[in-house]
Every structure is written in structure tokens, then in C-alpha cells.
PLY file of the C-alpha trace (Angstrom):
ply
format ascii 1.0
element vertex 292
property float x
property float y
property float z
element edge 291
property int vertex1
property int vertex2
end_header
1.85 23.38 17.78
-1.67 25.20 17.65
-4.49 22.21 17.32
-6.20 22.15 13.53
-10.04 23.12 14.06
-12.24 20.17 13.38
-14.83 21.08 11.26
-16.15 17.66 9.78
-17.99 17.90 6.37
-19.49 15.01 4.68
-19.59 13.91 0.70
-22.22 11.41 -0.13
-21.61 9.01 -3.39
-25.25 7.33 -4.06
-23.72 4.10 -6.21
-25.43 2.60 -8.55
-24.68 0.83 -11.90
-20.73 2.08 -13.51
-20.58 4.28 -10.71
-20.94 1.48 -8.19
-17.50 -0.28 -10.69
-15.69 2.85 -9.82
-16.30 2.84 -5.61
-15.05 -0.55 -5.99
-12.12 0.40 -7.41
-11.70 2.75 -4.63
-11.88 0.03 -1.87
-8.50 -0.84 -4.19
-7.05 2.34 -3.80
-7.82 2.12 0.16
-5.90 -1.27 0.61
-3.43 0.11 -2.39
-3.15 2.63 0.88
-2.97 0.59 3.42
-0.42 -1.53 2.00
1.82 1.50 1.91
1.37 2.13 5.21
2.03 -1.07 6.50
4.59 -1.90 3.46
3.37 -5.29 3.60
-0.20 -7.03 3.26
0.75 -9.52 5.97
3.70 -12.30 5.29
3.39 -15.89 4.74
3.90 -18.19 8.25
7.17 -19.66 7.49
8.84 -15.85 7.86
11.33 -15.10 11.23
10.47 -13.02 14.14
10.20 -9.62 13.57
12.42 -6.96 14.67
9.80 -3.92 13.51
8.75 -1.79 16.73
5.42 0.10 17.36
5.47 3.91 16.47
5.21 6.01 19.59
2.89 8.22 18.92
-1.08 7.20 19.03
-4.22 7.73 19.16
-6.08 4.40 20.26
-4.52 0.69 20.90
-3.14 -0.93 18.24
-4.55 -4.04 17.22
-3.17 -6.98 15.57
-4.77 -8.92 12.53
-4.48 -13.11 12.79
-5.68 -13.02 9.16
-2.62 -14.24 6.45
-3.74 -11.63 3.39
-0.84 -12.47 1.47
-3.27 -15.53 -0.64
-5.67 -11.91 -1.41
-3.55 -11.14 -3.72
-5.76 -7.29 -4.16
-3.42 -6.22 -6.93
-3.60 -9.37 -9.21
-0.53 -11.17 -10.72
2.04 -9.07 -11.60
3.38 -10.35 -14.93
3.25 -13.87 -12.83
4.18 -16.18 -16.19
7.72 -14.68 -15.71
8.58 -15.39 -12.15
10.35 -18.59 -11.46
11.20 -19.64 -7.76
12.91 -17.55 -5.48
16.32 -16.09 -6.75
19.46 -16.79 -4.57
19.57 -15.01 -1.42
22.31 -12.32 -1.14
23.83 -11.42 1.81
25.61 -8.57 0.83
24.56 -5.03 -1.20
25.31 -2.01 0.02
22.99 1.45 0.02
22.41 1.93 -3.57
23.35 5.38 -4.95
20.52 5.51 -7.69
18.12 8.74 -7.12
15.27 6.21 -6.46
12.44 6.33 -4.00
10.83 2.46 -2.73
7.00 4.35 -1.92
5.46 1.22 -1.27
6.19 -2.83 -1.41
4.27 -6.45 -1.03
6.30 -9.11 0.05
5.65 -12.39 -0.21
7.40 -15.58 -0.27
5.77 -16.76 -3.53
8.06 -14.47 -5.82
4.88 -13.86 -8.22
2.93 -12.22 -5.65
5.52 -9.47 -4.07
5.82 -5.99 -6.01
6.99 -2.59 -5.06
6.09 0.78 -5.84
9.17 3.03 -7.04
9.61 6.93 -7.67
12.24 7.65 -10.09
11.89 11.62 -11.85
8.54 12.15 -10.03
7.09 9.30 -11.66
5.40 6.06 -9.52
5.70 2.50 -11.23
5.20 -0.79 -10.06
7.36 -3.34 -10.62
8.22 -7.53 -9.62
10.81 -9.68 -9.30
13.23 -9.58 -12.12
11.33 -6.03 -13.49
13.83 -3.22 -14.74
13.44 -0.04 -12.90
12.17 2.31 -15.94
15.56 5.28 -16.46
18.02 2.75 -15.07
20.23 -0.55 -15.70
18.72 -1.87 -12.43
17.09 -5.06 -11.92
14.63 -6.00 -8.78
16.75 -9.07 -7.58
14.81 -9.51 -3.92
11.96 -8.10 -2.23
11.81 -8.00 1.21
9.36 -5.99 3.90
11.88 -3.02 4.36
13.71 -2.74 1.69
14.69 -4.04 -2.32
17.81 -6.53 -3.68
18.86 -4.46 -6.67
21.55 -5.91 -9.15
23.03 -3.11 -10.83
25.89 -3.51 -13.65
26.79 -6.92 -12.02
26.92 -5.27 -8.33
23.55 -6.13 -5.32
22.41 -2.69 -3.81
19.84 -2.28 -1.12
17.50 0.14 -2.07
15.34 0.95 1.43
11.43 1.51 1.94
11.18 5.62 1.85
11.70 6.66 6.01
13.99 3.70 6.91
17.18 3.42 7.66
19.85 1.30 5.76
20.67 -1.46 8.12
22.57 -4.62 6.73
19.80 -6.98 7.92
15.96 -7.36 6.73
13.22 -6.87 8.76
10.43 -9.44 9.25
6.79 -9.89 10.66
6.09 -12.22 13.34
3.79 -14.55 11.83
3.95 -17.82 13.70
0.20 -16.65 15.03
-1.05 -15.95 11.54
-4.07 -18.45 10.46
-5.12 -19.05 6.95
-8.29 -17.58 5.77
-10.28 -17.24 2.36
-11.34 -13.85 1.05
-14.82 -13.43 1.20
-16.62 -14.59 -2.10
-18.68 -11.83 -2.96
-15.42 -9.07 -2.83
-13.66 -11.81 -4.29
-15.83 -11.67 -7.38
-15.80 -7.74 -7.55
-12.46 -7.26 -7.42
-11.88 -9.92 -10.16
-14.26 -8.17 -12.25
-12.55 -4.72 -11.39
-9.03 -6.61 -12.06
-10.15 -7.60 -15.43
-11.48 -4.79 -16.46
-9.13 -2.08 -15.01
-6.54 -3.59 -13.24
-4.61 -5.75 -15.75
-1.78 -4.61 -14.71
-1.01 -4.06 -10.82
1.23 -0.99 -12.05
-1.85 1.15 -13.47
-2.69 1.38 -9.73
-0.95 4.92 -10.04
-2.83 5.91 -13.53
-5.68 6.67 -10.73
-4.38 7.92 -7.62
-0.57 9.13 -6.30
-0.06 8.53 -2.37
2.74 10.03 -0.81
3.46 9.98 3.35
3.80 13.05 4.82
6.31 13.15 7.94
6.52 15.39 11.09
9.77 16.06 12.63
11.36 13.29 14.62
10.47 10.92 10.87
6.66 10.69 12.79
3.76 10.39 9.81
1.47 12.98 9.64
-0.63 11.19 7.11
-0.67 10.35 3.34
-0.70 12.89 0.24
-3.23 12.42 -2.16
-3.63 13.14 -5.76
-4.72 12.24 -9.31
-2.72 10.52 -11.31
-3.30 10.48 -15.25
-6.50 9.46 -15.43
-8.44 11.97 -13.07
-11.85 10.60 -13.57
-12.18 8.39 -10.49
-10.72 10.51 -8.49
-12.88 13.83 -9.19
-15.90 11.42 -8.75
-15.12 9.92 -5.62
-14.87 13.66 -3.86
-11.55 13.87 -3.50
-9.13 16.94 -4.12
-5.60 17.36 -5.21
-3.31 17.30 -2.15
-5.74 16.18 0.39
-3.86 14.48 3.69
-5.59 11.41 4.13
-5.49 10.54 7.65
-7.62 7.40 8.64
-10.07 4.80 7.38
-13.50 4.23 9.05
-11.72 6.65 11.90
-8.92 3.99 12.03
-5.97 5.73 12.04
-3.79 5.76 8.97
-0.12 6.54 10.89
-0.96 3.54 13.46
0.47 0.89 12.16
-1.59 -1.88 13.98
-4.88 -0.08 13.33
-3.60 0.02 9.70
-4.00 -3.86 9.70
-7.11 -3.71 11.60
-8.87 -1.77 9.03
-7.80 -3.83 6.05
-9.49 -6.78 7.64
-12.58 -5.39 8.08
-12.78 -3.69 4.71
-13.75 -6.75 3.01
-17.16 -6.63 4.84
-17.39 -3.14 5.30
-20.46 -1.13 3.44
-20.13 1.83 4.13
-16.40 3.60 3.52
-15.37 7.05 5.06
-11.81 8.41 4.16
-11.26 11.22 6.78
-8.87 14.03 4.51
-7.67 17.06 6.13
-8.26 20.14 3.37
-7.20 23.33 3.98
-6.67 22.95 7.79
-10.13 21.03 8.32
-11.13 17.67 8.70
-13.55 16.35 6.24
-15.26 12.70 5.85
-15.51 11.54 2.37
-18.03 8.55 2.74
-19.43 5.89 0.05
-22.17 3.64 0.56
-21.75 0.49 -1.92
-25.03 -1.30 -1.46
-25.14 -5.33 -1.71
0 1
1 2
2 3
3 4
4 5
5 6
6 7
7 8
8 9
9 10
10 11
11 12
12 13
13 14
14 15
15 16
16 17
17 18
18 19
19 20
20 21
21 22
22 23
23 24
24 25
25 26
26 27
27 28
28 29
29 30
30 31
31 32
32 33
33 34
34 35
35 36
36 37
37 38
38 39
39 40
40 41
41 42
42 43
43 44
44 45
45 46
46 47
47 48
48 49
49 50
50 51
51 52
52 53
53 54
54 55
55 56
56 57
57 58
58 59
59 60
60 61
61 62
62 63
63 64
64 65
65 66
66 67
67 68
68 69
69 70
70 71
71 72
72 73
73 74
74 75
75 76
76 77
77 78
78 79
79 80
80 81
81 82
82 83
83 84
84 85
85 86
86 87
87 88
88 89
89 90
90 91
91 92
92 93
93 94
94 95
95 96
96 97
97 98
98 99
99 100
100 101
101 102
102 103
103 104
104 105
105 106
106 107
107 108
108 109
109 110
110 111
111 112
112 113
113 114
114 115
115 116
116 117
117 118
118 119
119 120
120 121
121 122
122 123
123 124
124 125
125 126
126 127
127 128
128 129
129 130
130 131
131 132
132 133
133 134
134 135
135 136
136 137
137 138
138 139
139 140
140 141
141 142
142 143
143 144
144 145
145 146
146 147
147 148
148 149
149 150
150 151
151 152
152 153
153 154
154 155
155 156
156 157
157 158
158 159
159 160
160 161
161 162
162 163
163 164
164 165
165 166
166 167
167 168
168 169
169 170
170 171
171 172
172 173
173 174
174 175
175 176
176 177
177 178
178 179
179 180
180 181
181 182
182 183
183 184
184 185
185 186
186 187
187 188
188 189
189 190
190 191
191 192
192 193
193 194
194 195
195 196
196 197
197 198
198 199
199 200
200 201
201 202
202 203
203 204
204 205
205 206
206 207
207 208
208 209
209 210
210 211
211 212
212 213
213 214
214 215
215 216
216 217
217 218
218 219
219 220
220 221
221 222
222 223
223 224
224 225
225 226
226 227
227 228
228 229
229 230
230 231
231 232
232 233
233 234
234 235
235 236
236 237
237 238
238 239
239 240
240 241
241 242
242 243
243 244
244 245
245 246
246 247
247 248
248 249
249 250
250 251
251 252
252 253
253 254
254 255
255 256
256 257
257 258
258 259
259 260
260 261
261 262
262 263
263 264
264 265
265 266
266 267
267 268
268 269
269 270
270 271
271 272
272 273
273 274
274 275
275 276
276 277
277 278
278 279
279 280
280 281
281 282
282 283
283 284
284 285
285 286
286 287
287 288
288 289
289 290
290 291
């Protein structure tokens, strides 16, 4: 396959006042990102072994994070006065047959703090434990890191993360090397303000932006489609274009899934943000600079 020239162009954002409120909210679209990459924003320590393996193909050495971001909670409370404790376990539910797509998931093993992201007609909504999947008579009953517990008409289906396989087992993150740590007070504070001012609700994530992975052959990601959603304002300020293939972070790459963690740990101190897109067979650097 003939190399893509790299011609590297660079978009400066000068932030100040509501602009500043909407580059925030883009550091919430990058972890949104992440999160989708990873399917996961790290499990609690009392999960199993995991049986995930690293992708083949990279660029640098992956790197693992020690930091437990699943207290973060970056997306806020999905409808959290509704969720209870954790719902029986079931040990059997077949591939569902619904035309569904599971884009994206958090799992977590406080019930209030896991969500996924699911396509159904071209359309992206987020939903929680117990949430009916918008067009059908499905109910979320479990979320796990590879895949959703759906109770349809009285019957459990598995309903697998887009690219993997149906297997009859769950797969888990090693986490007995995991340490607790508090998110940093002054990103703390932003994204509560962003959260109560934008992000009631975890599912108007996709009013903004639309993310969709792009594969290679062999099921190898190429990098991440993106595009506006219905409300195209922050994404025509922050210099992105419709269909744009984001491919790394900070020049972390995006398809490496233990640089994918090592970028969302750093964003929380991180200044200075560069989303690396490729656009019409170039590479260009979208940068922000959110002074303190």
C-alpha cells in the first residue's frame, strides 16, 4: 500500500472566555474518544484477569496506566436515581439478532456508572442499566467490557462491542495492579461546570460529535471517523471537518490500545491538546491551548 504524504498543517484556537467552555468540552469529546477505543475507562480492582490481547500492529510501546479512572466518572451520572445494585448475573444469551451496533461502552461495577453507546437506524444514543434501546422491546440487562446483557421479550441476548467476536464468556481487565487516585481538582471543577451546563445528560455526548472506527483488512483500526452531530457549533469552532480520520492524541496513537490509556492519564494535566486528523490524504494537527 503506497505511504500517505505527510504534510502537517496546524489550527490554532486562542481560548478565552465561552470559547475557553467549549475547548473544555472538547477535552470531553477526546476521553468520549478514548473510551471508545479502549471500550472501557479502566475497571474497578475486584474484576478477574483479563483475557484481552495486545493488537499487533504498532507504532511505539504500549504503556500501561496504574490509575483506577472508573471514580472520574467524565460523563456524569447517567440517570443514576434509577439504578439499584447489580442485576442477577446471566450465564446464558445467545448473539442477539436485533440490527444494533454497541459503538462504545463504560463498565463499571457500580451499575450507575457503566453506559454504552448504541447505533440503531444510523442514529448514536447512550444508554444504562435497565435503559430501553430507542426502536426496540430491548432492555440493557448487563454491561460488561466486550459486550451487552440484553433481555428481549423475556429471552438474554449478547449484543457484542462493534469488531468482536461473539464468544460465550466476558472479557475482563487485569486490575489487581490498579491504585486509587483522585482526579485533579481544578479539571474536576471544569468538567462539573461543563456537566452542568451541557452535559446533563451523558447521552447528548453525540448532539456534538459522531465517532466511528475505521478498520483495515485483517479487522486492524485505521483510526476513528469524525463528524458533527446535531449541534455543529463546537465542532466547526474547534477546526474540525466532516469525515476527518482522527488518528492520535498528543502523537499518542489512537489504534494502540495501551497508548490509548496512556494518553487519557495525562490529559487531565495536559495544556496544550493536538488531535492529529488525516484530511484528504494528509496529516494535519488540530491544536488548542487552554490557558490556566
Amino acid at each position: 500500500m503506497d505511504r500517505i504524504k505527510h504534510k502537517l498543517a496546524s489550527l490554532s484556537v486562542d481560548i478565552s472566555g465561552i470559547i475557553k467552555l467549549s475547548v473544555i468540552l472538547l477535552v470531553i469529546l477526546s476521553l468520549y474518544l478514548i473510551a471508545k477505543i479502549t471500550w472501557l475507562t479502566l475497571a474497578p480492582a475486584d474484576i478477574a484477569t483479563s483475557t484481552w490481547q495486545r493488537p499487533q500492529a504498532m507504532t511505539k510501546q504500549a504503556l500501561t496506566s496504574k490509575s483506577d479512572f472508573s471514580t472520574y466518572q467524565w460523563f456524569g451520572k447517567h440517570n443514576a436515581e434509577k439504578r439499584g445494585s447489580a442485576p442477577e448475573k446471566v450465564t446464558k444469551a445467545p448473539k442477539t439478532r436485533l440490527n444494533l451496533i454497541l459503538s462504545g461502552l463504560v463498565a463499571s461495577s457500580k451499575v450507575e456508572n457503566s453506559m454504552a453507546i448504541v447505533e440503531y437506524q444510523g442514529k448514536q444514543e447512550t444508554y444504562g442499566v435497565d435503559d430501553k434501546i430507542t426502536g426496540t422491546r430491548a432492555v440493557i440487562h448487563e454491561i460488561h467490557h466486550d459486550r451487552l446483557i440484553l433481555k428481549n421479550a423475556g429471552k438474554y441476548e449478547t449484543l457484542m462491542l462493534d469488531g468482536f467476536d461473539y464468544t460465550t464468556q466476558s472479557v475482563s481487565l487485569a486490575a489487581k495492579n490498579i491504585a486509587n487516585h483522585k482526579s485533579p481538582k481544578k479539571l474536576a471543577n471544569k468538567l462539573a461546570l461543563t456537566r452542568a451546563t451541557i452535559l446533563k445528560d451523558p447521552g447528548k455526548i453525540t448532539d456534538y460529535i459522531s465517532i466511528t472506527p475505521v478498520r483495515l483488512q485483517g479487522n486492524k483500526i485505521k483510526g476513528y471517523r469524525l463528524n458533527p452531530g446535531r449541534d455543529r457549533s463546537l465542532f466547526e469552532q474547534s477546526g474540525l471537518k466532516r469525515n476527518d480520520l482522527a488518528v492520535s492524541i498528543n502523537g499518542y496513537d489512537l489504534t494502540d490500545f495501551g497508548e490509548s490509556i496512556k494518553v487519557m492519564n495525562e490529559l487531565k494535566n495536559m495544556t496544550d491538546i493536538s488531535i492529529t486528523v488525516e484530511r484528504d490524504g494528509q496529516l494535519i494537527d488540530i491544536q488548542f491551548s487552554i490557558s490556566q
